[in-house]
C-alpha positions as CSV (number, residue, x, y, z in Angstrom):
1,X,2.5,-18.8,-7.9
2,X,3.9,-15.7,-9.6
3,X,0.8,-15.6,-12.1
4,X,-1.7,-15.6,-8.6
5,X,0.4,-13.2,-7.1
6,X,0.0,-11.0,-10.1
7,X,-3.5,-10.9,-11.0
8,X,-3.9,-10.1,-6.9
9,X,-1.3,-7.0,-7.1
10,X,-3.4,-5.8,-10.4
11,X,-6.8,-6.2,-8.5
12,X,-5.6,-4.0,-5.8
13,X,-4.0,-1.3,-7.7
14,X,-7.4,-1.6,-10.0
15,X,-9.5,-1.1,-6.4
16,X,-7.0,1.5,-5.1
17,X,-7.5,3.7,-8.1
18,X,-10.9,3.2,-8.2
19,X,-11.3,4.4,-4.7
20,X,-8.8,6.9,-5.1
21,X,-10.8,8.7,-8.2
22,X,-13.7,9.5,-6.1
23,X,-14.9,12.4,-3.9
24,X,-15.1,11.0,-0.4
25,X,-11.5,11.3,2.0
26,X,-12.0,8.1,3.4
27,X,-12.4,6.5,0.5
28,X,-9.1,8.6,-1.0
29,X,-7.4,7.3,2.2
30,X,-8.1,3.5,1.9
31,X,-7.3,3.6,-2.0
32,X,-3.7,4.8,-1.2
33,X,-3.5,2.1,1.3
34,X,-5.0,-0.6,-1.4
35,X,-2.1,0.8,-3.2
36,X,1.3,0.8,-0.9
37,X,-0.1,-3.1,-0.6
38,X,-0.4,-3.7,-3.8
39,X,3.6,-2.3,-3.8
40,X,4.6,-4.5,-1.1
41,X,3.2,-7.1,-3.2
42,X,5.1,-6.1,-6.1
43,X,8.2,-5.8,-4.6
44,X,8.3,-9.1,-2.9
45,X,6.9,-10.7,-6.4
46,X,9.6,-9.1,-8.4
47,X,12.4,-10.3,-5.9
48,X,11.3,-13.5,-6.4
49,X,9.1,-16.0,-4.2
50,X,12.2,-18.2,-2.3
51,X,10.2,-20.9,-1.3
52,X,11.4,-23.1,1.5
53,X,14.6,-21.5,1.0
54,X,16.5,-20.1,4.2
55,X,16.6,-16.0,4.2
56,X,20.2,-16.1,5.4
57,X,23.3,-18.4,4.6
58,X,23.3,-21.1,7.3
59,X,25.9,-24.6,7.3
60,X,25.6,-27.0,4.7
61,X,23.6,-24.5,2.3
62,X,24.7,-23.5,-1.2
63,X,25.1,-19.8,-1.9
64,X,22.5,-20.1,-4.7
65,X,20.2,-22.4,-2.6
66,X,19.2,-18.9,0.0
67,X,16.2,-16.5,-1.1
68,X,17.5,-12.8,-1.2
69,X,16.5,-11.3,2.0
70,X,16.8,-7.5,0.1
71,X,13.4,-7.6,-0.7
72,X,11.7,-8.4,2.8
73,X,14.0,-5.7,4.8
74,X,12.4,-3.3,2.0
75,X,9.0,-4.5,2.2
76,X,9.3,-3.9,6.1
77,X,11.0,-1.3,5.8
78,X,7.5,0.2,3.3
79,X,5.3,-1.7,5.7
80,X,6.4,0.8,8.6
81,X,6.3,4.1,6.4
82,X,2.8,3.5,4.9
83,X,1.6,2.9,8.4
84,X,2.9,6.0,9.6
85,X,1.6,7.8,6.4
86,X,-1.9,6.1,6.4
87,X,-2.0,7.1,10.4
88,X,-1.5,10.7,9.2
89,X,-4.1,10.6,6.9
90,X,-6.7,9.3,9.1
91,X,-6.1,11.7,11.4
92,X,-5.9,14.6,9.2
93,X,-9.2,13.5,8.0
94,X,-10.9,13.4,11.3
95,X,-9.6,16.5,12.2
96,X,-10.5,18.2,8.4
97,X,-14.2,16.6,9.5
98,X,-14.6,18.3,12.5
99,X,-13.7,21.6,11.5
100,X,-15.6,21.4,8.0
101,X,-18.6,19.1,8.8
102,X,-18.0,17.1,5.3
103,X,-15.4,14.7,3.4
104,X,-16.5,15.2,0.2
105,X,-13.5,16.8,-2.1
106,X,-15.6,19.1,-3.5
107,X,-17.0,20.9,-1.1
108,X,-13.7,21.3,0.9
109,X,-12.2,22.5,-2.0
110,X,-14.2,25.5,-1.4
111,X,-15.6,26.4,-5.2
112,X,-18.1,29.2,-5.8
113,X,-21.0,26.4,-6.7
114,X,-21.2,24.8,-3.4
115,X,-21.6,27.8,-1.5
């Protein structure tokens, strides 16, 4: 299960950069979201995939028999920030679209060859 979950966490941090290179916001915007998934999904790979193992210590289970619930309070924890981060973004965009009229980087950036 660990070799799935890997090749998935690779495929979106190779989308998220992908869309993160290029020159539209919206694109910029969903390739950093691509990419706190792709960190979610790294961090619950790397603390290890439990199983059918309870998240908390419960009678009649063995200490080493629980999954480590460390990982899923951070992964919420991530969850709730990238929304809030992602929100920000969108909105920033729309906002950055209305005044300017475009979302392509380069001609918000303002150079001497666009104008």
């Amino acid at each position: 299960m660990e070799i799935i979950m890997s090749v998935a966490i690779g495929f979106l941090f190779m989308a998220a950069v992908y869309l993160m290179l290029s020159k539209s916001l919206i694109r910029i915007i969903i390739g950093t979201g691509l990419l706190s998934h792709g960190a979610h999904l790294l961090l619950l790979t790397m603390g290890g995939l439990g199983g059918n193992s309870p998240p908390v210590v419960a009678d009649g289970v063995k200490i080493s028999d629980y999954a480590d619930p460390l990982p899923q309070a951070l992964i919420l924890t991530a969850i709730v920030i990238s929304f809030a981060v992602t929100s920000f973004f969108l909105v920033l965009a729309y906002r950055s679209y209305q005044e300017l009229g475009t979302d392509n980087m380069d001609l918000l950036r303002g150079t001497e060859d666009y104008e």
